[in-house]
C-alpha positions as CSV (number, residue, x, y, z in Angstrom):
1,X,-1.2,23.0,45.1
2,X,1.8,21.7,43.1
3,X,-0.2,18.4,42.5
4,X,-3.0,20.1,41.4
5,X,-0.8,22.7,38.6
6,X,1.0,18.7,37.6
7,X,-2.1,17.5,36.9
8,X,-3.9,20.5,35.3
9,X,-0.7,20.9,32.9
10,X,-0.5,16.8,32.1
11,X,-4.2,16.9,31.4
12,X,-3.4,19.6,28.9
13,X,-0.4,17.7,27.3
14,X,-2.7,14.7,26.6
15,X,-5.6,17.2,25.4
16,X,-3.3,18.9,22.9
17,X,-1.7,14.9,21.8
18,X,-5.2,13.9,20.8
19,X,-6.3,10.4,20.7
20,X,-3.7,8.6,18.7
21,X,-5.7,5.8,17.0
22,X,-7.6,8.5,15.8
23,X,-5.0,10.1,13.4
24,X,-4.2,6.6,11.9
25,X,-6.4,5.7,9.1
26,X,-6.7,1.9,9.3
27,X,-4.9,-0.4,7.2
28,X,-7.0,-1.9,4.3
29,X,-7.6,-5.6,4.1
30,X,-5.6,-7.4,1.8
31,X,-6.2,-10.8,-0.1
32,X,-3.5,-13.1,-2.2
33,X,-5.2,-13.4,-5.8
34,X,-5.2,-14.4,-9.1
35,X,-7.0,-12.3,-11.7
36,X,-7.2,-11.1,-15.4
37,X,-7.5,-7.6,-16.7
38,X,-6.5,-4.9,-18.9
39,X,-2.7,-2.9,-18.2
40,X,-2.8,0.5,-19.2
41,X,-1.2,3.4,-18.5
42,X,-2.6,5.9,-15.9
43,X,-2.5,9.9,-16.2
44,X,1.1,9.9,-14.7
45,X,3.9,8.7,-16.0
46,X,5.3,5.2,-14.4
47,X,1.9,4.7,-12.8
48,X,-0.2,1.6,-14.3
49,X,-3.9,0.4,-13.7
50,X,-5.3,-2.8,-14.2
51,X,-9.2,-2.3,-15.0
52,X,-11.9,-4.8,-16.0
53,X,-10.7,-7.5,-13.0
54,X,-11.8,-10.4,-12.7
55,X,-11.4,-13.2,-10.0
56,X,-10.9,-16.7,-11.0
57,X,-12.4,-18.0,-8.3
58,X,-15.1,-14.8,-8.2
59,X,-14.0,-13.3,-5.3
60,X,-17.0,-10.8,-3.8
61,X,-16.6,-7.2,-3.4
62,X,-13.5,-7.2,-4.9
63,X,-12.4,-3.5,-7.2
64,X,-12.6,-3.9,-10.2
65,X,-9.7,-1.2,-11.3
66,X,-6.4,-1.7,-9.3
67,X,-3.2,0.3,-9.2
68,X,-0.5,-2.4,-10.5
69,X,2.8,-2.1,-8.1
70,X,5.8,-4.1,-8.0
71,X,6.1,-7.1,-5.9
72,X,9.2,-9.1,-4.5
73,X,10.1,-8.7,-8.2
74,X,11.0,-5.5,-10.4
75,X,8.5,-6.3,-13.0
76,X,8.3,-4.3,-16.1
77,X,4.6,-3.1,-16.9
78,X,5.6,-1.6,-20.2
79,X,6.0,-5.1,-21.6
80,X,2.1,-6.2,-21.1
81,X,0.5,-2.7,-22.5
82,X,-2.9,-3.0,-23.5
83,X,-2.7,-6.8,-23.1
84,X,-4.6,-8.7,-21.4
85,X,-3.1,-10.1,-18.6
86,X,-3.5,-12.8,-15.9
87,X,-1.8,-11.4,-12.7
88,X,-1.3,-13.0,-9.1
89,X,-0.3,-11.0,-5.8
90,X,-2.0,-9.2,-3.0
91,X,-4.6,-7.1,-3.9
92,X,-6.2,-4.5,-1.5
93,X,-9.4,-4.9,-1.2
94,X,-10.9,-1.5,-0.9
95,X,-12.6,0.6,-3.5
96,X,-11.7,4.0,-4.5
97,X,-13.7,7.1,-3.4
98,X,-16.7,8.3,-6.0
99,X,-15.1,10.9,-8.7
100,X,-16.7,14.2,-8.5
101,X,-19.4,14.3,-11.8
102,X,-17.4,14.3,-14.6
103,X,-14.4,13.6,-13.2
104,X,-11.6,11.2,-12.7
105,X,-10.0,9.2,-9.7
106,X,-6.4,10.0,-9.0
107,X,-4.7,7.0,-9.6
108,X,-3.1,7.5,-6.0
109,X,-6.6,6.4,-4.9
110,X,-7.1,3.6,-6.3
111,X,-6.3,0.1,-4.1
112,X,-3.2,-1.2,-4.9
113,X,-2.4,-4.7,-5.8
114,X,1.4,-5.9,-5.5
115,X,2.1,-8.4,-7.9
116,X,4.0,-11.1,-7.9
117,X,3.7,-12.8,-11.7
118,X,2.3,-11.7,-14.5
119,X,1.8,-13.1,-18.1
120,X,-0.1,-11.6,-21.2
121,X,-3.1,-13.7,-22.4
122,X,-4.2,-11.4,-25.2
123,X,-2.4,-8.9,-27.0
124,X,-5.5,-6.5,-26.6
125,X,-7.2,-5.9,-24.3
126,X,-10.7,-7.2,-24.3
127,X,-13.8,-5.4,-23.9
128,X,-17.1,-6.3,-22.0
129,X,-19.5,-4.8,-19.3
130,X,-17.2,-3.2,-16.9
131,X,-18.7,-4.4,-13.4
């Protein structure tokens, strides 16, 4: 009878815990690349995006909007605002969720992509068809 309450009250234990590798949300893939794109400043302060990207070689399904975070180095976004910039790190290579219509993506949401070097290539920014 004791066996029986043991195992009754572990099966509960492990009922209540859940199934672990359920709760983790998988790691996104990551990629070392080079691109170019435009630095900007997102809707919170200290936060910067790097939109209009472009892979040199094309890489496929690749964002084309990244959140720009610090590598090994403590690089200095502010310098290379509105330029246009060729960047090279590891990028995540997963897309933001769909804004509601109307609305914007939280620039929390957006993949990240560590960089490593930068250097401005243009002044301005340069405009085009947004992929």
């Amino acid at each position: 009878m004791g066996a029986i309450a043991g195992a009754v009250a572990w099966t509960t234990i492990l009922m209540a815990a859940g199934d672990p590798s359920q709760d983790t949300p998988e790691p996104a893939q990551t990629q070392d690349v080079t691109v170019t794109g435009c630095v900007t400043e997102g809707t919170d302060a200290g936060v910067y995006i790097l939109s209009n990207v472009m892979a040199k070689p094309e890489i496929q399904n690749i964002p084309h909007t990244f959140r720009l975070v610090s590598g090994d180095a403590d690089l200095d976004f502010t310098l290379h605002m509105n330029h246009q910039v060729q960047a090279s790190g590891r990028a995540e290579l997963k897309f933001p969720p769909d804004p509601a219509p109307g609305g914007r993506i939280d620039p929390r949401d957006l993949p990240a992509f560590a960089v490593a070097t930068i250097q401005s290539v243009s002044e301005r920014c340069l405009t085009g068809a947004v992929r």
